[in-house]
C-alpha positions in Angstrom: 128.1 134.7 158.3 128.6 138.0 157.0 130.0 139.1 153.8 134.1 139.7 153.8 134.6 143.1 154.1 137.6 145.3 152.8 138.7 148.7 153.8 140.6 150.9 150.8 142.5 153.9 151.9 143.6 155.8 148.5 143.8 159.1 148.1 143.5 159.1 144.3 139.6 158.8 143.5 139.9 157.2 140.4 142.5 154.8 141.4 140.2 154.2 144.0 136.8 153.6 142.1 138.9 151.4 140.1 139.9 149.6 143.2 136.7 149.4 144.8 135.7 147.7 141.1 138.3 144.9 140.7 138.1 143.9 144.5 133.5 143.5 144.0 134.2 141.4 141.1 136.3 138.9 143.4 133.4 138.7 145.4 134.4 140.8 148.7 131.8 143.7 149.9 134.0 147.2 150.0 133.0 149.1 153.5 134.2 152.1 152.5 137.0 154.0 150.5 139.5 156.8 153.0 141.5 159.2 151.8 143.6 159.8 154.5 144.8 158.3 157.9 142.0 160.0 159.8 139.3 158.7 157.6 140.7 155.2 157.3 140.6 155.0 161.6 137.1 155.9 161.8 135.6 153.7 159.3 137.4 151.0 160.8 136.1 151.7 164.0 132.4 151.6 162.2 132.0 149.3 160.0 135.0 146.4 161.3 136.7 145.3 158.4 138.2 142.2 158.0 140.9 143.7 155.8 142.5 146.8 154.6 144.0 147.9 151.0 146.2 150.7 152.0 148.6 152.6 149.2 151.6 153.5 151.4 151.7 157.6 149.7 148.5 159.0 151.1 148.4 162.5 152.4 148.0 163.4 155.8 150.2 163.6 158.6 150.7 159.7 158.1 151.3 157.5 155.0 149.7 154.1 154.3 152.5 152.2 156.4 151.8 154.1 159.7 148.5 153.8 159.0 148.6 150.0 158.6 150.5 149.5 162.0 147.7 151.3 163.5 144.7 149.6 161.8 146.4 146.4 163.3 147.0 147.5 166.7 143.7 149.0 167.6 141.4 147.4 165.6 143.2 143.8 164.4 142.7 144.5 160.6 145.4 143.6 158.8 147.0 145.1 155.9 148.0 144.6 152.0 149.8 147.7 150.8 149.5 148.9 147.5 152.4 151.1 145.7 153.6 152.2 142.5 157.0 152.0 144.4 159.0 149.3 144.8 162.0 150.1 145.9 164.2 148.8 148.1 163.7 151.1 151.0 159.9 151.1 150.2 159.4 147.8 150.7 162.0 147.0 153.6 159.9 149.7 155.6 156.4 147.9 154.7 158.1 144.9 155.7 158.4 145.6 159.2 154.7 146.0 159.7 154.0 142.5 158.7 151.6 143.1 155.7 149.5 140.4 154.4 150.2 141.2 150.9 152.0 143.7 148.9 150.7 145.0 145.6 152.6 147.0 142.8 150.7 149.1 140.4 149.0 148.7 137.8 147.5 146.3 139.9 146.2 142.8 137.6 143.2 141.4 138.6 144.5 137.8 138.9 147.1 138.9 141.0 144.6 140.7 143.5 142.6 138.3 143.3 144.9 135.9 144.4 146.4 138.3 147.4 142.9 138.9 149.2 142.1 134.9 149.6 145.6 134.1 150.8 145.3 137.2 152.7 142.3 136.5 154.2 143.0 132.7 154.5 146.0 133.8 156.8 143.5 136.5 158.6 141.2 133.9 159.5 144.1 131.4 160.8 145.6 134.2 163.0 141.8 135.1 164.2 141.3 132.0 165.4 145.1 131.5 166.9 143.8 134.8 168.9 141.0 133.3 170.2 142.3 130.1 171.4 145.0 131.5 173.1 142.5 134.1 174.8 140.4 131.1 175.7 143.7 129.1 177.2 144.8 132.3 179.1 141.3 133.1 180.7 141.4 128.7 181.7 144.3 128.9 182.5 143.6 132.4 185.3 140.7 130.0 186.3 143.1 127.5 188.3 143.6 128.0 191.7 147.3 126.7 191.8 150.5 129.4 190.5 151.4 128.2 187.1 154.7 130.1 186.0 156.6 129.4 182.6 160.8 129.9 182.5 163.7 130.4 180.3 165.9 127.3 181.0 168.1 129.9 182.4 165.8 131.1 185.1 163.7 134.3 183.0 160.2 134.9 183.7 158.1 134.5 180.3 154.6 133.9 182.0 152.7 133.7 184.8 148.8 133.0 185.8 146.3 135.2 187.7 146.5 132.8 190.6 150.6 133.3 191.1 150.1 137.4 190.3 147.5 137.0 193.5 150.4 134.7 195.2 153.4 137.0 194.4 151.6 140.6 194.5 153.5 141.2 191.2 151.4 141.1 187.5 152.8 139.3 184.5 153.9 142.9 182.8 155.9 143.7 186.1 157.5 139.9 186.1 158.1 139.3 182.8 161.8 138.9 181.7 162.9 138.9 185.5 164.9 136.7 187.2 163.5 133.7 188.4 164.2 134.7 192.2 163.1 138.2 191.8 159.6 136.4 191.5 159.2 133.5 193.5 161.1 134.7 196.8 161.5 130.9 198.3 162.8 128.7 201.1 163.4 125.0 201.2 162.9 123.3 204.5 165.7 124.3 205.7 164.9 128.3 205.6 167.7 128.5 202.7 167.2 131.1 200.0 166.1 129.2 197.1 167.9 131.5 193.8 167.3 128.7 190.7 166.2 125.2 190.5 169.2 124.4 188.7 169.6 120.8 189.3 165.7 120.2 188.0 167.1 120.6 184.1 165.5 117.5 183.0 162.1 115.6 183.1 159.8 115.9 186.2 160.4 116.8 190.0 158.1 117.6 193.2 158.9 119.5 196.4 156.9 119.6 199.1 157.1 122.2 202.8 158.5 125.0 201.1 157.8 128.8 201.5 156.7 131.3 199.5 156.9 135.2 200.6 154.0 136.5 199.5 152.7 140.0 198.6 152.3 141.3 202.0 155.5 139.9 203.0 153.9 136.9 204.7 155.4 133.5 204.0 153.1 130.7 202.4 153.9 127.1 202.7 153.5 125.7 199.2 154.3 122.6 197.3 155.8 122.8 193.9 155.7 120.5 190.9 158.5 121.6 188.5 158.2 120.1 184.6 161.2 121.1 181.8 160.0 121.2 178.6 162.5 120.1 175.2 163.2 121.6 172.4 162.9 119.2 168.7 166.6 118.1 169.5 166.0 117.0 173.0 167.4 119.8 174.8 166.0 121.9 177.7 164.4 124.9 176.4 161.7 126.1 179.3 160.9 124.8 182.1 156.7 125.3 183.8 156.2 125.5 187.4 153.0 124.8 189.8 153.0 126.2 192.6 150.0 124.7 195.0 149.3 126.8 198.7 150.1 123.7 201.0 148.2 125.2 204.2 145.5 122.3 203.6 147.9 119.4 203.1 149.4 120.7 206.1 147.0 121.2 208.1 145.0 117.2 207.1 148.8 115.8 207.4 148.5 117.0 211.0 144.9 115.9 212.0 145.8 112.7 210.3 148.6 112.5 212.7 146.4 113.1 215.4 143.8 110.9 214.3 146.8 107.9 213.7 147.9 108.9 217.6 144.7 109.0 219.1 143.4 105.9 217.8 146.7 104.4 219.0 146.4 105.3 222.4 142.5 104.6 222.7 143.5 101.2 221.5 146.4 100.6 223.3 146.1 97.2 226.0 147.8 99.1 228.6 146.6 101.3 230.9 147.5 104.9 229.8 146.9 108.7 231.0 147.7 112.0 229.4 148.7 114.9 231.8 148.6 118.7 230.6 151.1 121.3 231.4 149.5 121.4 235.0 149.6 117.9 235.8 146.0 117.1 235.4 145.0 114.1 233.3 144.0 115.0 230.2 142.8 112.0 228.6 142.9 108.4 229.3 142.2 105.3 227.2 139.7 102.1 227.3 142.1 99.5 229.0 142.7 101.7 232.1 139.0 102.3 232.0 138.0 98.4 231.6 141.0 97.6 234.2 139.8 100.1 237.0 136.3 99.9 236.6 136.1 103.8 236.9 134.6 106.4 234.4 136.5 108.6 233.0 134.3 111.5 234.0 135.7 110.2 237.7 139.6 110.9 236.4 139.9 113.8 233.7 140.9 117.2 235.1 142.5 115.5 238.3 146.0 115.2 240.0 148.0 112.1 240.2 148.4 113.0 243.7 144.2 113.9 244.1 143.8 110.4 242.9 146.0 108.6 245.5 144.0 110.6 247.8 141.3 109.6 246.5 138.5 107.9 249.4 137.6 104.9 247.1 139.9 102.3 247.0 139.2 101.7 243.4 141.0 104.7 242.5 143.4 105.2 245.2 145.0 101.8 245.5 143.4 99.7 242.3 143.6 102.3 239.4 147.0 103.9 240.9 149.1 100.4 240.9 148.1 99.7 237.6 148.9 102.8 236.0 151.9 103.5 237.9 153.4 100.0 237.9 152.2 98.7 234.6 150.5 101.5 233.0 152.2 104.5 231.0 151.6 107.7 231.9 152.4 111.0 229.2 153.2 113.9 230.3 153.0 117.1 227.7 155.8 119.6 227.6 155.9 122.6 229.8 155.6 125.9 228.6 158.9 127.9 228.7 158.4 130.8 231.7 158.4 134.1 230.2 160.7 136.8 231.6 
């Protein structure tokens, strides 16, 4: 683990030599000393402090407080500011950069002493806060269903990778929208779905809907909808997963299939399926076992080719049983097509 290392930007040299001093006798490893705005960037960029001691009434074209902002915003070092000021407008203005620490001078070594380790105590905290959240966002673009976060009043605050994919819209584009300028749904019955007002509490699913998607095709999804409580037990936000239901769909309808082709395989009557033509299609085991005829005899032939039929088996056996006490299933016809 390396040293902790400080930045000073001061553009009075023996201020600064006496700066650099005091802050090596608390132990910390000084990276460099700028002068100016300019100077204090580029050492940053080289040698990656972990903090900076800026005095806010450097020369340059920017002062210690512009300086600070940037310091934090490019590189993520963050600031104490140092200042023979303290004034009122001085310190409001410092203020609004967020510094770590703010030092009056003369500066006491006990008191800059005790700045830098709650400085760098708070660094360290907001380091790793940084990083976990990084970590949770990248886990969290690694799920393949839409995860979306909400206002309780319908305002986009954050969605995943997945949903951006979904939607065709990124979280900087969505953010602060209206629910329905996002998620363009429709329930099952094709109605425009604005808010999922009447989800304001706990846990709710909903399955079939559809989702317009970026190339303004409509995706059949499921959603799981979860509202979130503030300390006082109110609604504050509410989460949404949003899973692509094409595979539930389509192993719902081969497991209807599967359920309907089982039941007419086992079925004790004789049974036929016809196609749109009127040829048989399909027929089960008990008009099989009754008839004594294989079905490679039967499939792809007319009821009226089978009355015709020269063995009696088929023409006068097989016939009476399926038309007298068999079923026979006719599918649909195709509508003509003008």
């Amino acid at each position: 683990m390396h040293p902790t290392r400080i930045l000073i930007v001061e553009d009075e040299p023996i201020v600064a030599m006496d700066l650099r001093q005091q802050v090596e006798e608390c132990g910390y490893q000084v990276t460099g000393i700028a002068e100016s705005a300019d100077e204090a960037l580029m050492a940053a960029e080289e040698t990656q402090p972990d903090l900076a001691l800026l005095d806010i009434s450097i020369a340059g074209s920017m002062d210690g407080i512009q300086t600070a902002k940037i310091l934090r915003q490019w590189f993520n070092v963050p600031g104490i500011f140092v200042t023979a000021y303290s004034d009122k407008a001085t310190v409001t203005r410092a203020a609004r950069q967020m510094p770590y620490g703010y030092l009056t001078k003369p500066i006491r070594a006990n008191e800059l002493s005790a700045t830098l380790q709650v400085a760098l105590t708070k660094a360290r905290a907001d380091t790793r806060e940084r990083q976990e959240h990084a970590e949770m966002i990248a886990a969290v673009d690694t799920i393949r269903d839409g995860l979306l976060l909400a206002t309780i009043d319908g305002h986009i605050q954050y969605m995943n990778a997945a949903l951006e994919t979904m939607t065709g819209m990124t979280l900087r584009q969505a953010h602060g929208r209206p629910f329905e300028h996002v998620l363009r749904l429709k329930d099952e019955s094709n109605r425009e779905v604005t808010w999922l007002a009447s989800f304001s509490t706990g846990t709710a699913e909903v399955f079939g809907w559809r989702l317009e998607t970026a190339n303004d095709a409509e995706l059949p999804v499921d959603l799981t909808v979860t509202t979130s409580e503030d300390t006082e037990g109110q609604p504050r936000a509410m989460v949404f997963t949003i899973r692509d239901a094409s595979e539930r769909i389509r192993q719902q309808a081969m497991g209807e299939v599967q359920e309907e082709k089982s039941g007419f395989d086992s079925a004790p009557m004789a049974m036929a399926q016809l196609d749109t033509t009127g040829k048989i299609l399909r027929v089960n085991k008990a008009l099989i076992d009754i008839s004594g005829v294989g079905a490679e005899k039967l499939l792809g032939r007319s009821l009226t080719s089978l009355s015709l039929d020269p063995d009696p088996r088929i023409a006068q056996d097989l016939m009476h049983k399926l038309l007298q006490e068999g079923t026979v299933l006719a599918a649909p016809r195709q509508p003509r097509m003008n």
